[in-house]
Backbone as JSON Lines, residues from 0, in Angstrom:
{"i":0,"aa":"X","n":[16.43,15.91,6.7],"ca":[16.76,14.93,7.72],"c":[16.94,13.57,7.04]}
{"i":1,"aa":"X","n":[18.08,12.96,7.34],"ca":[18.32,11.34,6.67],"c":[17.44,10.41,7.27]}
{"i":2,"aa":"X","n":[17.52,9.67,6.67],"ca":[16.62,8.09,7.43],"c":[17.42,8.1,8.88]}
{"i":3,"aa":"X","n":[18.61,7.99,8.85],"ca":[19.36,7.3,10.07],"c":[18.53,8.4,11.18]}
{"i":4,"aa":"X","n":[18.76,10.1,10.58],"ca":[18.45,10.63,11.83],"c":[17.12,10.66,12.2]}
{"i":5,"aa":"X","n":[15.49,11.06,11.05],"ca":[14.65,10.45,11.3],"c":[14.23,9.2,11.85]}
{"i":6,"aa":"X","n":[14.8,7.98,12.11],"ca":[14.72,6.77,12.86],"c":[15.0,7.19,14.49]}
{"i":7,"aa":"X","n":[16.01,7.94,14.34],"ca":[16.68,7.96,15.77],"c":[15.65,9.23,16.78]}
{"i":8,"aa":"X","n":[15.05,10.42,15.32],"ca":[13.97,11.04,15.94],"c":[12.68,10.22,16.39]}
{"i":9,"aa":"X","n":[12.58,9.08,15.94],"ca":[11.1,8.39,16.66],"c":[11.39,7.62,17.5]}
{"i":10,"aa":"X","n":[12.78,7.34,18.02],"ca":[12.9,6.36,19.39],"c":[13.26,7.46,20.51]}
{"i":11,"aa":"X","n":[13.78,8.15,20.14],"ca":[13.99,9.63,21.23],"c":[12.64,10.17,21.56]}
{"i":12,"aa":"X","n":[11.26,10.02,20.76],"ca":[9.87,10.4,20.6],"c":[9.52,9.32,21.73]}
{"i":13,"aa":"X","n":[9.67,7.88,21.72],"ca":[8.91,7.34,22.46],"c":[9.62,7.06,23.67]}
{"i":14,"aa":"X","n":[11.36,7.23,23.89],"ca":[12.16,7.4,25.32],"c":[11.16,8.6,25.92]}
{"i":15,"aa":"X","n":[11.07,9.56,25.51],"ca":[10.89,11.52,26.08],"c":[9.2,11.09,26.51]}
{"i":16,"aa":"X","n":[8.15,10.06,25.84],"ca":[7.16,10.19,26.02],"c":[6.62,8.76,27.28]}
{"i":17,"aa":"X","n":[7.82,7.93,27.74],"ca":[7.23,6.81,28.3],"c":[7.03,5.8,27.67]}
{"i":18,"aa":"X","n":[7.16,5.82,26.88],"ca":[6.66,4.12,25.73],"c":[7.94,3.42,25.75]}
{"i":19,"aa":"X","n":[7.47,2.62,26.21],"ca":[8.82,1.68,25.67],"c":[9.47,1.11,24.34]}
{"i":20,"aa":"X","n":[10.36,1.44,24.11],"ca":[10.25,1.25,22.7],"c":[10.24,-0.22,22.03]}
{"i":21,"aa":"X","n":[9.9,-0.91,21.01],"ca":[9.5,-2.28,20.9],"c":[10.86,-3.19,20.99]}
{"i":22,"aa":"X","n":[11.15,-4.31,21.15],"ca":[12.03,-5.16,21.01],"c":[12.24,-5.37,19.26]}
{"i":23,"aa":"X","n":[13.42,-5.03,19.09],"ca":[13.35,-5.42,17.52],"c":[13.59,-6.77,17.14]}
{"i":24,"aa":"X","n":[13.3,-6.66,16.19],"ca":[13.11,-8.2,15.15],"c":[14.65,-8.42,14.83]}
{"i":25,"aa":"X","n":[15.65,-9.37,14.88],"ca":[16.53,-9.63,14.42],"c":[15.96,-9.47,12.85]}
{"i":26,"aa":"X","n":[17.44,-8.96,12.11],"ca":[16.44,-8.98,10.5],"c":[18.1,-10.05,9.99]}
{"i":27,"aa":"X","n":[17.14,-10.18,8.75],"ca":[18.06,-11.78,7.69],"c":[19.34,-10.79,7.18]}
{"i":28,"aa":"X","n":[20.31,-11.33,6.97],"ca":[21.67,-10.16,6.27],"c":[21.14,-9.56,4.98]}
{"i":29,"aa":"X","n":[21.6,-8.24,4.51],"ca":[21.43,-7.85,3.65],"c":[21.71,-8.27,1.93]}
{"i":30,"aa":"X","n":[20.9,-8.79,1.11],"ca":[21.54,-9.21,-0.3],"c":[22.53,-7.47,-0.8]}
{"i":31,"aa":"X","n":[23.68,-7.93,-1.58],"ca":[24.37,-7.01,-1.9],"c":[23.38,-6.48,-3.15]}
{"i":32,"aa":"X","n":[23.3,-5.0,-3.12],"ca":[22.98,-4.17,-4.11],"c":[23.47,-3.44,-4.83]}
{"i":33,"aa":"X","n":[23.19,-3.25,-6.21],"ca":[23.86,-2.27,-6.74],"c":[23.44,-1.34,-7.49]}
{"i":34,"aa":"X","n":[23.6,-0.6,-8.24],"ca":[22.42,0.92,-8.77],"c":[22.96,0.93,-9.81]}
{"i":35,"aa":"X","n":[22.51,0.99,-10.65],"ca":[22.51,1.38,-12.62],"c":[23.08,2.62,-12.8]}
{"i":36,"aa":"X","n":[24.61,1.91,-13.27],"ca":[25.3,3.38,-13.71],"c":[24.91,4.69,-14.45]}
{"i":37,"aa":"X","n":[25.53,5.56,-14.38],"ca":[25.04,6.89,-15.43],"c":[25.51,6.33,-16.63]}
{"i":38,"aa":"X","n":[26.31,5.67,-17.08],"ca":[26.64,4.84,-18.83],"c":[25.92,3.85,-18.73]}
{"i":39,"aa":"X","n":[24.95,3.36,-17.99],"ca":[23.99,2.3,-18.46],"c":[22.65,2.59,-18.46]}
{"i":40,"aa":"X","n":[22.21,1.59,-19.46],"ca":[20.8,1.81,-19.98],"c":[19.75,1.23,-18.43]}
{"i":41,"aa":"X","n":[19.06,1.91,-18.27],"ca":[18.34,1.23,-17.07],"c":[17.48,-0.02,-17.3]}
{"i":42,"aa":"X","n":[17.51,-1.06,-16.77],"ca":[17.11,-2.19,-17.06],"c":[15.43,-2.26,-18.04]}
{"i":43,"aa":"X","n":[14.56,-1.61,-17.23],"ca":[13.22,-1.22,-17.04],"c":[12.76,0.12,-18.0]}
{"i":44,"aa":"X","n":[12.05,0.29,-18.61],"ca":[11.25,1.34,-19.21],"c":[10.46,1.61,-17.85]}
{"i":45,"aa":"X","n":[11.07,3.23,-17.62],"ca":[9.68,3.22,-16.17],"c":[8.65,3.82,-16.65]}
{"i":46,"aa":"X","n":[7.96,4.26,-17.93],"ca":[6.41,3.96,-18.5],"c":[5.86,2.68,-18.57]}
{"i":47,"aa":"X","n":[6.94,1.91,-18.5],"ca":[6.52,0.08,-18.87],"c":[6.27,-0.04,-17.61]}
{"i":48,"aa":"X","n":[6.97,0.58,-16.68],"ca":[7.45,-0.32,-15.32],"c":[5.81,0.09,-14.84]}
{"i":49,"aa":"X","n":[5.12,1.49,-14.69],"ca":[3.62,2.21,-14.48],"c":[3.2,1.33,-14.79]}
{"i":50,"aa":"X","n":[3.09,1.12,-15.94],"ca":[1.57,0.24,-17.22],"c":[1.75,-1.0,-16.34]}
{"i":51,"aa":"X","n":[2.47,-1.67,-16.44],"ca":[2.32,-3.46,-16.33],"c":[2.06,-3.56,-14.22]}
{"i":52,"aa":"X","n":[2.91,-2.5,-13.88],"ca":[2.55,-2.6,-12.1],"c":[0.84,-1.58,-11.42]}
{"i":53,"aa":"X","n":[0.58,-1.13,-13.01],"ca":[-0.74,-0.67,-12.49],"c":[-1.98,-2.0,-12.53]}
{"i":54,"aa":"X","n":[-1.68,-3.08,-13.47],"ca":[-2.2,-4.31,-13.44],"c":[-2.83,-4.93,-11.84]}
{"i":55,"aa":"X","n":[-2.14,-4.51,-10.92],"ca":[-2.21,-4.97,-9.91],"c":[-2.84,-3.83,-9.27]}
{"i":56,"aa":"X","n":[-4.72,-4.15,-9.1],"ca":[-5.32,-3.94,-8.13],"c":[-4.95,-3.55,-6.57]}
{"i":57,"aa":"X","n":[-4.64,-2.3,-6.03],"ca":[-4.53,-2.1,-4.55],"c":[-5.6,-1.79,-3.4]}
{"i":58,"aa":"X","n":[-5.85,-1.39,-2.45],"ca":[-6.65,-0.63,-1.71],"c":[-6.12,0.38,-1.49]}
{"i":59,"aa":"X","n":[-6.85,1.4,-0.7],"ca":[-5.99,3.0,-0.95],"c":[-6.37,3.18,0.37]}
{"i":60,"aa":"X","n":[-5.27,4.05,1.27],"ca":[-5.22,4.33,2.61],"c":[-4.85,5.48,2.72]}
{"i":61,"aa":"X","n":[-5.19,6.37,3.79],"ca":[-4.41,7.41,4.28],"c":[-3.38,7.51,5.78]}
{"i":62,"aa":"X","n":[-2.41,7.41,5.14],"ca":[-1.65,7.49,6.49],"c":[-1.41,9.3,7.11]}
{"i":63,"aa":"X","n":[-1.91,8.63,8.69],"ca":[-2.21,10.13,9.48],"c":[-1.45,9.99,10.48]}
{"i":64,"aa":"X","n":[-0.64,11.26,11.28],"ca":[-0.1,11.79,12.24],"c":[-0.48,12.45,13.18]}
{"i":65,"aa":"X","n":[0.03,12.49,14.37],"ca":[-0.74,13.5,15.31],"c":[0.65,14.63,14.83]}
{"i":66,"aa":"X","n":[0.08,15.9,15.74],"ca":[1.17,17.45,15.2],"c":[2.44,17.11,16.23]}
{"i":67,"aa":"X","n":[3.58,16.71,15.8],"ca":[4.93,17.01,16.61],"c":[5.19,17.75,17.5]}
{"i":68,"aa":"X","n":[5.75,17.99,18.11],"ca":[6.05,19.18,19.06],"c":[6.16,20.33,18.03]}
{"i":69,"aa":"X","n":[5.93,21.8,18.69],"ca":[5.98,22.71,17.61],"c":[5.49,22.79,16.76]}
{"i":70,"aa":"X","n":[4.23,22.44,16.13],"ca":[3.63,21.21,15.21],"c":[2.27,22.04,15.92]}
{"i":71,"aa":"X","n":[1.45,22.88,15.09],"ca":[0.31,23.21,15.19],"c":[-1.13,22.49,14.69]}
{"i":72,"aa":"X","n":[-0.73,21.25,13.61],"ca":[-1.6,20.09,12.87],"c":[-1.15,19.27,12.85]}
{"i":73,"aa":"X","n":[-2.2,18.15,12.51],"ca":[-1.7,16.89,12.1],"c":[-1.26,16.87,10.87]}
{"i":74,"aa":"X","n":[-0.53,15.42,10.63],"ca":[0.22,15.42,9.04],"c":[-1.07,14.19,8.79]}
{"i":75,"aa":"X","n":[-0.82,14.22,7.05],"ca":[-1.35,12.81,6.43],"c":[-1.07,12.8,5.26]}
{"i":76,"aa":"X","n":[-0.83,11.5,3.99],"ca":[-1.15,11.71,2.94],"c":[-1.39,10.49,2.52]}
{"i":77,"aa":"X","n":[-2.28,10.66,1.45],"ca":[-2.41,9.01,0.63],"c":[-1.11,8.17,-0.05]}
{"i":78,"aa":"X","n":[-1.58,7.18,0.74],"ca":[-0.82,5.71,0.11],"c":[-1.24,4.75,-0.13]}
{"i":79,"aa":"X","n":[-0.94,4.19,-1.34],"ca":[-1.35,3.04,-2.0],"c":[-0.63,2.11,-2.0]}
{"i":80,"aa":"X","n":[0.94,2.5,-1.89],"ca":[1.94,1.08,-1.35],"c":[1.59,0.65,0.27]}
{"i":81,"aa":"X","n":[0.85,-0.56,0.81],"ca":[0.46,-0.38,2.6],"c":[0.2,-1.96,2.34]}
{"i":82,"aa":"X","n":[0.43,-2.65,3.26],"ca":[0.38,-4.12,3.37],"c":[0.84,-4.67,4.98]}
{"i":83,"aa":"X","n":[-0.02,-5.81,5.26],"ca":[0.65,-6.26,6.41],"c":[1.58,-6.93,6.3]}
{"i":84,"aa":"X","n":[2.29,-7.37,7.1],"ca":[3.9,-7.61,7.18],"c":[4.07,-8.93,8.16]}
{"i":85,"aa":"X","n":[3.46,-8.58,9.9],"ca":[4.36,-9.79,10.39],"c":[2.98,-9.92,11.33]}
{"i":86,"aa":"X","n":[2.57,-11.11,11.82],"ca":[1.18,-11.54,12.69],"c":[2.0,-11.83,14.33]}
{"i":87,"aa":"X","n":[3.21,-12.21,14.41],"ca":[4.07,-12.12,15.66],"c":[5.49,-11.69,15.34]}
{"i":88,"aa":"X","n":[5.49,-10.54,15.74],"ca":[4.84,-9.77,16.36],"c":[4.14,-8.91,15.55]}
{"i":89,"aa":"X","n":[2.83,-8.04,15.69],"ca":[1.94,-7.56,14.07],"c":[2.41,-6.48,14.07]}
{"i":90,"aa":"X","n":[3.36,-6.62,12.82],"ca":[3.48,-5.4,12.01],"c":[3.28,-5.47,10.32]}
{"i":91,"aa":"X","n":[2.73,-4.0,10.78],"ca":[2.44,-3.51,8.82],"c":[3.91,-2.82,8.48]}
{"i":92,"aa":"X","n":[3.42,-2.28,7.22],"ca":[4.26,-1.6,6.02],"c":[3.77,-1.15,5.46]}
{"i":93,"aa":"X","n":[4.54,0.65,5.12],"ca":[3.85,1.15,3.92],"c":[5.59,1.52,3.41]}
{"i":94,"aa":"X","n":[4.72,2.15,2.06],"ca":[6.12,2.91,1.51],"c":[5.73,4.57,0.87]}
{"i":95,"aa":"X","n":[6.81,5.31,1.18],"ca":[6.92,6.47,1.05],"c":[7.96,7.18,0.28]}
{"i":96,"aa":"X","n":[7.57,8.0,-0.68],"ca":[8.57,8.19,-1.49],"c":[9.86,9.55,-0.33]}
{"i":97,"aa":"X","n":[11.06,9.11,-0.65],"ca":[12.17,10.05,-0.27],"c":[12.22,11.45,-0.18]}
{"i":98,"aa":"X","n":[11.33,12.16,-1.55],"ca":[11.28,13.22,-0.92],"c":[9.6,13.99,-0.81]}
{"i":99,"aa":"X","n":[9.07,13.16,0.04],"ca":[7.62,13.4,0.39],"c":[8.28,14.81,1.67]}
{"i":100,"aa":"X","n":[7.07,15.58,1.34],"ca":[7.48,16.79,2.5],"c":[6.44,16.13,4.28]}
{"i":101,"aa":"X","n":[5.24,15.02,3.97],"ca":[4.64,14.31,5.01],"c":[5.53,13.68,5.79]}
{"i":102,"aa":"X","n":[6.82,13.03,5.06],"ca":[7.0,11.77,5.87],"c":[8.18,12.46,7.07]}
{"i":103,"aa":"X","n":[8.79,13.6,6.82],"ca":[9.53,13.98,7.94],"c":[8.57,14.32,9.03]}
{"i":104,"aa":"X","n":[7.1,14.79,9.3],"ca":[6.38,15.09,9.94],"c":[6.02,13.68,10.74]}
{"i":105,"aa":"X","n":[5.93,12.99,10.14],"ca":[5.48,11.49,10.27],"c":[6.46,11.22,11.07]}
{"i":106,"aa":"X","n":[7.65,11.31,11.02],"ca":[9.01,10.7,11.97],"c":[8.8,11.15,12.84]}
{"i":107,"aa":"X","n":[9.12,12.59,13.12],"ca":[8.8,13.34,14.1],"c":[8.4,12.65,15.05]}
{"i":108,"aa":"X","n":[6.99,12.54,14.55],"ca":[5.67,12.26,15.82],"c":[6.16,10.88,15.93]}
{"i":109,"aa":"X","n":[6.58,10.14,15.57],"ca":[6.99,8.47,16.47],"c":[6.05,7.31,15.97]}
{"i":110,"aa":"X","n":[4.56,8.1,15.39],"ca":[3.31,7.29,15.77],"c":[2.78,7.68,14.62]}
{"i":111,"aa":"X","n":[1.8,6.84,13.96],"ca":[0.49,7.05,12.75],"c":[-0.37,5.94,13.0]}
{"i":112,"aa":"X","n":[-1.65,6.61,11.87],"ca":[-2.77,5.67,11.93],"c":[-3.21,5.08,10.29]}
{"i":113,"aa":"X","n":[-3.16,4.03,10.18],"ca":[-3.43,3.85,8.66],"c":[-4.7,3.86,8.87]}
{"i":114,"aa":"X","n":[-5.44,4.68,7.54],"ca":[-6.59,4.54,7.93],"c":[-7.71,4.04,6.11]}
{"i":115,"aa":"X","n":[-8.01,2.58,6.41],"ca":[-8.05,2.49,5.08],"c":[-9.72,2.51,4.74]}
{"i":116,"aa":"X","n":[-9.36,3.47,3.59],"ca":[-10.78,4.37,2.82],"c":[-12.14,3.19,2.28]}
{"i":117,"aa":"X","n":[-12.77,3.81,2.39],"ca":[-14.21,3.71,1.95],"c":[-14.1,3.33,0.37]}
{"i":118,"aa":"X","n":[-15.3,3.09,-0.32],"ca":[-15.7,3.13,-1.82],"c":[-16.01,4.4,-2.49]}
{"i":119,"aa":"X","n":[-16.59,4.93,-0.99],"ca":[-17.28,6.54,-1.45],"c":[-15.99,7.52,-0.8]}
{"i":120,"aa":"X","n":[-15.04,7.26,-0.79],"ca":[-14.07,8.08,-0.38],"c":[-13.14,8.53,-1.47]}
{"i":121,"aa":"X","n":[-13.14,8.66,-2.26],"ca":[-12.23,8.67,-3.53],"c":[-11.8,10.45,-3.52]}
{"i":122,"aa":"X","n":[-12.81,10.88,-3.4],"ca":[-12.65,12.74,-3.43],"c":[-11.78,13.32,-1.58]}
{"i":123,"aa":"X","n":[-11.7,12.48,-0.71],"ca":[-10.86,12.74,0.2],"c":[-9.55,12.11,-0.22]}
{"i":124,"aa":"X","n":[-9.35,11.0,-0.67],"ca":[-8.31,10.48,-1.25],"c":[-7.11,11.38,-1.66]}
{"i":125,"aa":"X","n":[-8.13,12.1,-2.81],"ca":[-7.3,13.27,-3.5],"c":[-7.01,14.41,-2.78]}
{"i":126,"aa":"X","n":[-7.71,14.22,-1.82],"ca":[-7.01,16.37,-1.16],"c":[-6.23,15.78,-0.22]}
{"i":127,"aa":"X","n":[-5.83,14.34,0.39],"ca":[-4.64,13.98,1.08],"c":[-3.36,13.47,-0.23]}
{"i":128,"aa":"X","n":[-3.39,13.28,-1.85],"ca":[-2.53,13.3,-2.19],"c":[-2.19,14.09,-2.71]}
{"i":129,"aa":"X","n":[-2.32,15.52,-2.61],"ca":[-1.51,16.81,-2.66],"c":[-0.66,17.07,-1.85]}
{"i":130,"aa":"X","n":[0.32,17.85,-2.35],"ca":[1.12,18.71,-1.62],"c":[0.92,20.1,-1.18]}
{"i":131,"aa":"X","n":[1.04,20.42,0.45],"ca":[0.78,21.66,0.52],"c":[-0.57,21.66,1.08]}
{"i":132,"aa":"X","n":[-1.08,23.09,1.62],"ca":[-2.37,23.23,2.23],"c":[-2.83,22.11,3.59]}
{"i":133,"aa":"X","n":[-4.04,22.93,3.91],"ca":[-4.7,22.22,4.66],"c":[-5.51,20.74,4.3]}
{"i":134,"aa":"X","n":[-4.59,19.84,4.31],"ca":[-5.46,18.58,4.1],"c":[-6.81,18.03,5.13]}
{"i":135,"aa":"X","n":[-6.55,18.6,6.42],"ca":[-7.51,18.41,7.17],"c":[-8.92,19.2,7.18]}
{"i":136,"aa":"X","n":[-8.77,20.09,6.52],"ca":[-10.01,21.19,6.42],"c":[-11.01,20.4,6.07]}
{"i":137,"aa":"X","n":[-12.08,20.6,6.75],"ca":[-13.54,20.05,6.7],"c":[-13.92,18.21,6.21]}
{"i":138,"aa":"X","n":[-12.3,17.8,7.23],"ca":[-12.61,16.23,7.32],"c":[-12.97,15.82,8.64]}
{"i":139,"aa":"X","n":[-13.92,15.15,8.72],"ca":[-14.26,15.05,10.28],"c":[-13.1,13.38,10.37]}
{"i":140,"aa":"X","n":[-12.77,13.56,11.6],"ca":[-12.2,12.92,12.33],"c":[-11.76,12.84,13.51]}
{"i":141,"aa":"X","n":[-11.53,11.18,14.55],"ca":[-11.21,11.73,15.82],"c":[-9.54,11.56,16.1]}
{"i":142,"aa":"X","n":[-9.76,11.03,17.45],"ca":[-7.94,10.47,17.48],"c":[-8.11,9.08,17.7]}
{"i":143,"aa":"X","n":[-7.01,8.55,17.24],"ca":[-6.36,7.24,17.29],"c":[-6.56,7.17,18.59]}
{"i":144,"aa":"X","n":[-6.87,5.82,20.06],"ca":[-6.51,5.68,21.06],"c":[-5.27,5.48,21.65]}
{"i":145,"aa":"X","n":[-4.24,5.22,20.85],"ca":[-2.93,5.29,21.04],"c":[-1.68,6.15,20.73]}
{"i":146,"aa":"X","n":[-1.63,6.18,19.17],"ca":[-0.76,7.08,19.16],"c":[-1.15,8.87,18.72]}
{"i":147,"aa":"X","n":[-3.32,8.7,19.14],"ca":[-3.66,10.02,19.04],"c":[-3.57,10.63,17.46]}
{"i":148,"aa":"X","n":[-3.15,9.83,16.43],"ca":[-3.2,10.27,15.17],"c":[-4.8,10.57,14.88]}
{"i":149,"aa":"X","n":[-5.22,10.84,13.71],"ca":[-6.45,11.37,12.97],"c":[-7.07,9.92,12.98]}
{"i":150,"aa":"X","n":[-8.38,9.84,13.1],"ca":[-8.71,8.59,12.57],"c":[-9.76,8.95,11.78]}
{"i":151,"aa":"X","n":[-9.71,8.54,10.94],"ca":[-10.87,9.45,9.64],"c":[-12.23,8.86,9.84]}
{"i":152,"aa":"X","n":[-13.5,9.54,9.69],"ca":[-14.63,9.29,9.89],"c":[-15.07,8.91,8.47]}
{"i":153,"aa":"X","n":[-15.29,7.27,8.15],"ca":[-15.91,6.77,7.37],"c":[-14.99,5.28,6.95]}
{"i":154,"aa":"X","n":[-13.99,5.57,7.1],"ca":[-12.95,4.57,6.77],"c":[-13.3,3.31,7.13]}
{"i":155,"aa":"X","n":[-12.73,2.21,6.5],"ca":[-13.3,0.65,6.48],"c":[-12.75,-0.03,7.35]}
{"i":156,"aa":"X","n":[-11.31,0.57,7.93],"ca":[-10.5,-0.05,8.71],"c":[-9.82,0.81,9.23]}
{"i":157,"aa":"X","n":[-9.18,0.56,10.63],"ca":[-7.53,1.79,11.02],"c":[-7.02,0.88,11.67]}
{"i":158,"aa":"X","n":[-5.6,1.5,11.5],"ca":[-4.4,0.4,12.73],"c":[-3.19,1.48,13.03]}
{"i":159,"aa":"X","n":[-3.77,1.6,14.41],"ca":[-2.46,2.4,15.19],"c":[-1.38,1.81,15.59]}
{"i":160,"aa":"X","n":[-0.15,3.07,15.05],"ca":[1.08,2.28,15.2],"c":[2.41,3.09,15.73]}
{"i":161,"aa":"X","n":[3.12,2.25,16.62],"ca":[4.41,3.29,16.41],"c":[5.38,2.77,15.6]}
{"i":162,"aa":"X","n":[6.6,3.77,15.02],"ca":[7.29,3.38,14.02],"c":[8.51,2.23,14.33]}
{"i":163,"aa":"X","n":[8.46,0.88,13.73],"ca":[9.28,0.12,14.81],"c":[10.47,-0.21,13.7]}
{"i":164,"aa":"X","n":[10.91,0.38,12.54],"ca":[12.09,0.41,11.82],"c":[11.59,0.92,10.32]}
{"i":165,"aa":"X","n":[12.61,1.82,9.9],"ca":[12.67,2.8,8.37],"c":[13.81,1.64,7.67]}
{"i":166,"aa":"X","n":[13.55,1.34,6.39],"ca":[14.59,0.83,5.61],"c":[14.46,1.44,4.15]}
{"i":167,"aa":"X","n":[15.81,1.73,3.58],"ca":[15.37,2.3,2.05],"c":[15.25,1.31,0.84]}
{"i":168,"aa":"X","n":[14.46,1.68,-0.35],"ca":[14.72,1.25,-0.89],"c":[14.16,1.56,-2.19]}
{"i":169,"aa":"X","n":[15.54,1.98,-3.22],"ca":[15.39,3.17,-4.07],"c":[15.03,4.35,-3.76]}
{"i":170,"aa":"X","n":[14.37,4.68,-4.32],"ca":[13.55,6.13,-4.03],"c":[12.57,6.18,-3.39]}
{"i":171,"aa":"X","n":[12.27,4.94,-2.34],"ca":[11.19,5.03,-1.09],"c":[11.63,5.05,0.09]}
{"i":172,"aa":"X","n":[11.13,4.9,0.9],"ca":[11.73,4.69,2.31],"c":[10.5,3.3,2.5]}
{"i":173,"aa":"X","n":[10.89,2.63,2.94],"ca":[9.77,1.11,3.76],"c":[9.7,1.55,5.06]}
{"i":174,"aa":"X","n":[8.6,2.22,5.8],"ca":[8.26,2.37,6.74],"c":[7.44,0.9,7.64]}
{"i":175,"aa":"X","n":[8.08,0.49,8.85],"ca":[7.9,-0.43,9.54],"c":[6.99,-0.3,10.63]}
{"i":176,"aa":"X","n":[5.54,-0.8,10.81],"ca":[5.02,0.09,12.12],"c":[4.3,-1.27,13.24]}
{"i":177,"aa":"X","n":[4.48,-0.74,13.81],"ca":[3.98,-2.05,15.06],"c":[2.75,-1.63,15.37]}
{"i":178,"aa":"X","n":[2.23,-2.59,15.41],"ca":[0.52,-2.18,15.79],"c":[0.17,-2.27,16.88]}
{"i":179,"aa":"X","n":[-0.49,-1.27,17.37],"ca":[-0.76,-0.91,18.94],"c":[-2.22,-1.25,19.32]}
{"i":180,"aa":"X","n":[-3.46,-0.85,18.24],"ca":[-4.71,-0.94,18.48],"c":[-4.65,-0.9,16.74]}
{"i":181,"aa":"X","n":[-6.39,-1.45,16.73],"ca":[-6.47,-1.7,15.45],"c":[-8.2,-1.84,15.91]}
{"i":182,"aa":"X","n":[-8.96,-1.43,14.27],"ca":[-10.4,-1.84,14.48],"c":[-11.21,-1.48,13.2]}
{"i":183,"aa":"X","n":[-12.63,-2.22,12.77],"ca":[-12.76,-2.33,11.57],"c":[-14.46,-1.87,11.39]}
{"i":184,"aa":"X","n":[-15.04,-1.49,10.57],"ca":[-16.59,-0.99,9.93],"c":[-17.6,-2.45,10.47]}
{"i":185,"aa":"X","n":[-18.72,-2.35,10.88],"ca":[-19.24,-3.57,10.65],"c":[-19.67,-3.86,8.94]}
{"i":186,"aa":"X","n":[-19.63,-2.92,8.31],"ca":[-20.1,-2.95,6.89],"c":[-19.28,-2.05,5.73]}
{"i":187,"aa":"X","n":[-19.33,-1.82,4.74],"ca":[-18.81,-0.75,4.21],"c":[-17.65,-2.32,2.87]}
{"i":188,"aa":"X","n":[-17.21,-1.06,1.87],"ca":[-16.91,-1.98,0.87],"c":[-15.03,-0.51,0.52]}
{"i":189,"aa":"X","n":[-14.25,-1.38,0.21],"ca":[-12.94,-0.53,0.65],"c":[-12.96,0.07,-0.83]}
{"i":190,"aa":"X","n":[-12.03,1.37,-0.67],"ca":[-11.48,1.89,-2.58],"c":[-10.43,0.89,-3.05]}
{"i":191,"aa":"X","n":[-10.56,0.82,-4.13],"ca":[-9.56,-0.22,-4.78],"c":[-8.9,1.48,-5.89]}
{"i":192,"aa":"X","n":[-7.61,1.1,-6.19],"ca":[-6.94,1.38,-7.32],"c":[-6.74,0.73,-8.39]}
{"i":193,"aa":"X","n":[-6.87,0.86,-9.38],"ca":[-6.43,0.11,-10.51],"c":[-5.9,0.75,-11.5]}
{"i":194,"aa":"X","n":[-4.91,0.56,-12.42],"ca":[-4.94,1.05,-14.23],"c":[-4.98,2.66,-13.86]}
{"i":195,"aa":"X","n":[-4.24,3.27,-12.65],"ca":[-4.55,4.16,-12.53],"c":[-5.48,4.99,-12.04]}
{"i":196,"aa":"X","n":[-6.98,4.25,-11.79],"ca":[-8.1,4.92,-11.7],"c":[-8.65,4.31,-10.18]}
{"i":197,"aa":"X","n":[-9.74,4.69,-9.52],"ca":[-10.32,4.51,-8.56],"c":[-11.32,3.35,-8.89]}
{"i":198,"aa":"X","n":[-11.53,2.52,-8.23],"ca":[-12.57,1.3,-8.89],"c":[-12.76,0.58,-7.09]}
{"i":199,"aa":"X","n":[-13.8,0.07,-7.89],"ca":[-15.27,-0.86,-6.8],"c":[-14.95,-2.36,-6.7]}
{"i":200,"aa":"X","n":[-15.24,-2.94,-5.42],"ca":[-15.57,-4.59,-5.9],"c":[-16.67,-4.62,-6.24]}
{"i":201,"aa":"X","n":[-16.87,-5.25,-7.07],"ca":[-18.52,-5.85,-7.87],"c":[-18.62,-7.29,-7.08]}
{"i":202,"aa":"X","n":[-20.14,-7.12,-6.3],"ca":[-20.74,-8.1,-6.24],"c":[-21.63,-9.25,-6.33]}
């Protein structure tokens, strides 16, 4: 399924279900792009491009789905590209690579829950960034109050959302989500990524 038609599957998701779908954001014109020929050297070493962008400390989230129609489970998988985006109207962002087998599941359903991890969460981390199998097996969790996605039991933060615009870019897709409900730990300390590895804030 393309972006165009996945986009058009999550506003047909929230026409068929009653939601209104959000007012969009006028967006700024597009800068012209262009892609690195097959006779050219690619600008970037992408071992360089890893090393020097692993420098930059993230938090690590799992983005979760409720099951689509036909759809016997929920979807989810870890992401580490996730950031907020706009305070009026509030929307986040994550990014998803193009050919993730999650993110068509994710369209589908219209709706997800970011749900961002613990310190002591590092070993759930990993059985949502596989491919394949039951990622949900023996994770407790409930539903989102809105769009009914997973909301993981332990997590530092969640923010329910429906999908309010897909844009590409390269080999990701920029997933756009409007926040519906949102709510946070009174305590708890988040996973960080770094250099590759799972790491703590020190206090």
């Amino acid at each position: 399924m393309g972006t165009a038609a996945m986009a058009a599957a999550a506003v047909r998701y929230l026409r068929s279900s009653g939601r209104a779908a959000p007012r969009p954001v006028a967006a700024l014109p597009r800068p012209e792009l262009r892609c690195v020929g097959a006779d050219e050297r690619a600008p970037v070493d992408q071992g360089a491009f890893r090393r020097v962008l692993g420098n930059f400390a993230t938090g690590v989230a799992v983005v979760t789905a409720p099951a689509a129609a036909g759809e016997t489970s929920p979807a989810g998988f870890a992401c580490q590209s996730f950031s907020s985006l706009s305070l009026d109207p509030p929307l986040i962002a994550f990014m998803v690579g193009r050919a993730s087998t999650t993110w068509p599941r994710i369209a589908r359903a219209g709706a997800f829950c970011v749900n961002v991890l613990a310190a002591g969460q590092g070993e759930l981390c990993r059985g949502f960034a596989v491919t394949g199998g039951d990622k949900f097996a023996g994770v407790a969790y409930d539903a989102a109050p809105f769009s009914g996605a997973p909301r993981l039991l332990g997590a530092v933060a969640w923010i329910d959302c429906t999908i309010h615009a897909v844009h590409t870019g390269g080999d990701h897709l920029i997933v756009v989500g409007r926040v519906d409900a949102l709510g946070a730990a009174e305590t708890g300390e988040p996973l960080l990524f770094h250099r590759g590895r799972f790491a703590r804030l020190e206090t």
